[in-house]
C-alpha positions in Angstrom: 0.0 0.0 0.0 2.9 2.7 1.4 5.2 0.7 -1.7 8.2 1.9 1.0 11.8 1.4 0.1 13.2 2.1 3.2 11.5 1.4 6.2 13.5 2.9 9.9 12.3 0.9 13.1 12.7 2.0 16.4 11.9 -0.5 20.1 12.9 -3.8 18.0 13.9 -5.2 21.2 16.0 -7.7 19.9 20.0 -8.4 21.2 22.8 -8.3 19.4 22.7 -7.4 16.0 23.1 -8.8 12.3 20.8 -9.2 9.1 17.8 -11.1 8.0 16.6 -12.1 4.8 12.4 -12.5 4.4 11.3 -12.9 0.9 11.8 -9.2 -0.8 13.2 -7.8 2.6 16.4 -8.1 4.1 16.2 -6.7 8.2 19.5 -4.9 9.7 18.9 -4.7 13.1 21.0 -3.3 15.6 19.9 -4.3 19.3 21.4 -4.2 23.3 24.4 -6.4 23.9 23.4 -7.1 27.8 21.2 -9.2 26.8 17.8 -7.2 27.6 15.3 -7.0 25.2 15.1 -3.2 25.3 15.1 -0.6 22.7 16.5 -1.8 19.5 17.1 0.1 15.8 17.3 -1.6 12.3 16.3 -1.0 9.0 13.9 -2.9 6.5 15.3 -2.9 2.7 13.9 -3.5 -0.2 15.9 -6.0 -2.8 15.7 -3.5 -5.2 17.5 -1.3 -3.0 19.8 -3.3 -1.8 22.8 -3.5 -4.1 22.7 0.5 -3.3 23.8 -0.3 0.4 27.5 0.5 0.7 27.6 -0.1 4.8 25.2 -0.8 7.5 26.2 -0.1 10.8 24.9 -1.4 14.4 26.5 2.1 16.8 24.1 1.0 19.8 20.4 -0.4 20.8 19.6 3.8 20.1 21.7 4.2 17.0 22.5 2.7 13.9 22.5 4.0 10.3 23.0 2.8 6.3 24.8 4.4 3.7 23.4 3.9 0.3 25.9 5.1 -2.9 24.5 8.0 -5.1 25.8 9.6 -8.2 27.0 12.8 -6.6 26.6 12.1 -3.4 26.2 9.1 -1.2 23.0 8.9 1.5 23.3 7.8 4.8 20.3 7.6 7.3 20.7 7.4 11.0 18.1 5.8 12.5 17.5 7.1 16.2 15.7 5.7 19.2 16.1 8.5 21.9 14.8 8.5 25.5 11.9 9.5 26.8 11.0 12.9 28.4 10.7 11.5 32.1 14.3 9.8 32.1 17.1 11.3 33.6 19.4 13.9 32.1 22.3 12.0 32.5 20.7 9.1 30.0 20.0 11.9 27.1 23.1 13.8 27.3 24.8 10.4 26.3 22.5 9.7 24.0 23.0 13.0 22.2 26.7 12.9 22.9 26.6 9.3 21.1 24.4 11.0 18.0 27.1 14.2 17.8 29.6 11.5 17.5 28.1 9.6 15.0 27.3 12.4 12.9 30.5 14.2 12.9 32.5 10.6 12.2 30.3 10.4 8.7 31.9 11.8 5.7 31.4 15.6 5.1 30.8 15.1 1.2 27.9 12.6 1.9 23.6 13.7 2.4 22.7 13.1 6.3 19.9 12.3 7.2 18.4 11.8 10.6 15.7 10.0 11.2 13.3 7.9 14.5 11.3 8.3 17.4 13.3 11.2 20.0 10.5 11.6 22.1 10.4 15.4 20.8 7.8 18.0 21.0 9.2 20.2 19.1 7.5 23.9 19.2 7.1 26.8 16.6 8.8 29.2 18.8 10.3 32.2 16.3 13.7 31.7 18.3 14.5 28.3 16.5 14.0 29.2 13.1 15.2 28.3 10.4 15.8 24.8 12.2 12.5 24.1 12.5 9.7 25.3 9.9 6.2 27.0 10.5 4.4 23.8 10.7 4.7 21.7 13.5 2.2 20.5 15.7 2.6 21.7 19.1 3.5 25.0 20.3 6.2 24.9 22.9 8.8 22.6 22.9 9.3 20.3 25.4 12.8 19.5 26.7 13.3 16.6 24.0 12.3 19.1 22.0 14.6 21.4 22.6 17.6 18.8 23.0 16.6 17.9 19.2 16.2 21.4 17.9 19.8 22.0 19.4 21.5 19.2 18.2 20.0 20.1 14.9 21.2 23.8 14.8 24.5 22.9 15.7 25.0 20.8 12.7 23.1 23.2 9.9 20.7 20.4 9.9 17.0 21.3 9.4 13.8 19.7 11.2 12.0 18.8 7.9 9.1 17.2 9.6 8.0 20.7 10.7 8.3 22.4 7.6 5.0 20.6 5.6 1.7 21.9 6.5 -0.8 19.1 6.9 -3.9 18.4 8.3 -3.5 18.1 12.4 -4.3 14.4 11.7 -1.2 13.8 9.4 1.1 15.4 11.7 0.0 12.7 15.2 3.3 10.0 15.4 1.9 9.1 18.6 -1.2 8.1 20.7 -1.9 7.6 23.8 -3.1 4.0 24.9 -6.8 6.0 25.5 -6.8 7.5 22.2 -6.9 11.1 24.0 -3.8 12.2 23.4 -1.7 12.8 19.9 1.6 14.4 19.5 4.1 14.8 17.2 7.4 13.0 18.4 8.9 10.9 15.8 11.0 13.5 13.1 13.3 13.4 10.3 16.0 15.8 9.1 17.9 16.7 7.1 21.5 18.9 6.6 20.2 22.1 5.1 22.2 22.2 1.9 20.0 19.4 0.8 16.9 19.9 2.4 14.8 20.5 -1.0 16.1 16.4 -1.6 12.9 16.1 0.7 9.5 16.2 -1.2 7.1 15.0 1.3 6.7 14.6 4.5 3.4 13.5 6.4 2.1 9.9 9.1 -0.1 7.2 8.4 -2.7 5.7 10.6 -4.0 3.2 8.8 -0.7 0.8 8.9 -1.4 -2.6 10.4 1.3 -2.1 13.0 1.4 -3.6 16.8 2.2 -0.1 18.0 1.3 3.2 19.4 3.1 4.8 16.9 1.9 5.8 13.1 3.9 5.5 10.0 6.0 8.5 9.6 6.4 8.6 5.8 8.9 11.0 4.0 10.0 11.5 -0.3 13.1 11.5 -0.9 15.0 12.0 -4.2 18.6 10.9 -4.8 20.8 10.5 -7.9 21.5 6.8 -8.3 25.3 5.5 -8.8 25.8 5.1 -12.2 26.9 1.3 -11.3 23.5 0.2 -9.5 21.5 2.6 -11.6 22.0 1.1 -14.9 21.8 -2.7 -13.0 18.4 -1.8 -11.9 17.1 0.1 -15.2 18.2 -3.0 -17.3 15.9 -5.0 -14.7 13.3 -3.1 -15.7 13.8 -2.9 -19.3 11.0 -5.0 -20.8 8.5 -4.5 -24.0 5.1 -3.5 -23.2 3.3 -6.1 -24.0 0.3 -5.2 -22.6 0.0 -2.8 -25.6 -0.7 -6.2 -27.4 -4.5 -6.1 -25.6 -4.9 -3.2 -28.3 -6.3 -4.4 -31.3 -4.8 -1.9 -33.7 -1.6 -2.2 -32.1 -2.1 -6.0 -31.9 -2.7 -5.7 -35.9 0.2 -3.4 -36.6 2.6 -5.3 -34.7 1.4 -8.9 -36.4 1.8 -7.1 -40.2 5.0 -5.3 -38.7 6.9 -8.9 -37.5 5.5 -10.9 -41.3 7.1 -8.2 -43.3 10.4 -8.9 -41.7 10.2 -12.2 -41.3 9.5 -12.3 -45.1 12.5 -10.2 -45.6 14.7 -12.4 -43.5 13.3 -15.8 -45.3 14.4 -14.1 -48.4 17.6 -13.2 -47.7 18.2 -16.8 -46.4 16.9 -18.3 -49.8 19.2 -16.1 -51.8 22.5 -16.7 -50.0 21.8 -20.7 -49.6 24.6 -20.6 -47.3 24.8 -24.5 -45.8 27.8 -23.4 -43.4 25.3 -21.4 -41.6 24.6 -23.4 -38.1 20.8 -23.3 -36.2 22.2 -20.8 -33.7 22.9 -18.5 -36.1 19.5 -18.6 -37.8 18.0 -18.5 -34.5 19.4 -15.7 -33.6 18.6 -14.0 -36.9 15.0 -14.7 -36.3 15.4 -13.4 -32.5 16.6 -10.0 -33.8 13.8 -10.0 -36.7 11.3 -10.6 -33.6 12.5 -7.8 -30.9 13.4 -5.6 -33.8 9.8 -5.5 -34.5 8.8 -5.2 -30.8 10.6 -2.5 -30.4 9.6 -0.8 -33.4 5.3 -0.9 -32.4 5.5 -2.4 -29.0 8.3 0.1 -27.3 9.4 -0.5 -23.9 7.2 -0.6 -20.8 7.0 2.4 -18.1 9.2 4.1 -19.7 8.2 7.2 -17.8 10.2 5.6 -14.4 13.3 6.1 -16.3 14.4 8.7 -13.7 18.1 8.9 -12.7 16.6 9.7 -9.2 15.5 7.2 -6.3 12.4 7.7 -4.2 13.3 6.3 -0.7 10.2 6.5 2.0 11.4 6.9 5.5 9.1 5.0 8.0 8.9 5.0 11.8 6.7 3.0 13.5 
């Protein structure tokens, strides 16, 4: 339904950490080491996506992040699971110090971006702009809030989840276990220089998800590497045969494949070359046959022939 690419998981609560492989989905996960099943991070890939992922990393049960190679630039997402407002100072202080770590260790040259659930209200107060945009859902930050907005400022990173106006509905990532309460607490950015890279922004609630959390679902557009780019457009490359349903095309392309086959069954009569083995013919008839497909048929979807990637950013 969501036909997500990338899909950022926070609360796993799974130890250690390593990769699985489910039908069209391979899980990274990156979970506690003492053996609790707390907290947790990991990242859900598509197999289309995945000869694109250069390195996956497992930081901490909080952090972890991929980096996926681009044409200009290479992408890498942290994925972020950050405590909640009522624990002690002492436990978000590391966690940010861990996250300030992490981002400045990443390669200047590459597109950051920071995604997960950080617990964070964050506010529209005029103080914090341009970090945050005109469009978040609550008013005041709270501390979280103002931990995230912080973090963010200090890095020319921009809170891209506040800059979409949306309905009040499509901004909730949270709800209480009553229903009563909504907020918005689950955020992505984004380093400034590339913030435009960002199309969309908005949450679901109608995933089938065993959580109090909506989708959090975010457009992004990269330039492909030319290496994995071309893999995955030759993958794709196929006639569209179901121009063949058609019956004028279905007509055109019948008249279009006799003539050449004709032409070819001529030519074969008039050299009489006995040397000339079955493959060869075969394949003289295989070119006659996409020749002609490609002449009336052309190639299908043509139009997704971008030399950008959507990725879709999901926290549940």
């Amino acid at each position: 339904m969501y036909n997500l690419d990338v899909l950022a998981i926070q609360e796993i609560r799974w130890t250690g950490n390593g990769n699985i492989k489910k039908e069209n989905i391979t899980l990274f996960y990156s979970g506690s080491e003492n053996g609790k099943h707390e907290n947790g991070v990991g990242f859900m890939i598509q197999d289309k996506i995945l000869p694109g992922i250069k390195h996956f990393s497992a930081v901490s049960d909080r952090l972890c992040y991929i980096r996926i190679a681009g044409r200009l630039f290479d992408l890498v997402i942290i994925n972020c699971y950050a405590p909640t407002e009522d624990k002690n100072e002492d436990l978000k202080d590391n966690f940010y110090e861990d996250l300030e770590a992490l981002y400045d260790s990443l390669p200047v040259h590459c597109v950051k971006m920071v995604v997960g659930d950080f617990n964070a209200k964050v506010g529209k107060e005029n103080r914090f702009r341009p970090t945050i945009g005109p469009d978040s859902l609550h008013n005041i930050s709270n501390n979280n809030g103002t931990r995230l907005v912080n973090f963010a400022s200090s890095k020319d990173i921009i809170i891209s989840s506040t800059y979409f106006p949306r309905k009040g509905i499509h901004k909730h990532t949270w709800k209480s276990p009553d229903g009563r309460t909504k907020n918005q607490i689950d955020h992505i950015l984004i380093n400034k220089r590339h913030g435009s890279c960002i199309q969309k922004v908005r949450s679901y609630r109608g995933a089938d998800a065993d959580t109090d959390h909506y989708l959090l679902y975010a457009k992004f557009i990269i330039r492909l590497s030319v290496k994995w780019r071309m893999a995955s457009k030759k993958a794709k490359e196929r006639f569209n045969v179901q121009s063949l349903e058609n019956i004028e095309i279905s007509r055109k392309y019948a008249e279009n494949l006799r003539h050449n086959l004709e032409r070819t069954k001529s030519h074969i009569e008039k050299t009489n070359d006995k040397n000339v083995c079955v493959n060869s013919r075969w394949t003289q008839i295989k070119h006659v046959i996409t020749n002609s497909a490609n002449q009336v048929l052309g190639m299908e979807n043509k139009q997704q022939k971008k030399t950008g990637l959507m990725i879709y950013v999901v926290m549940p």
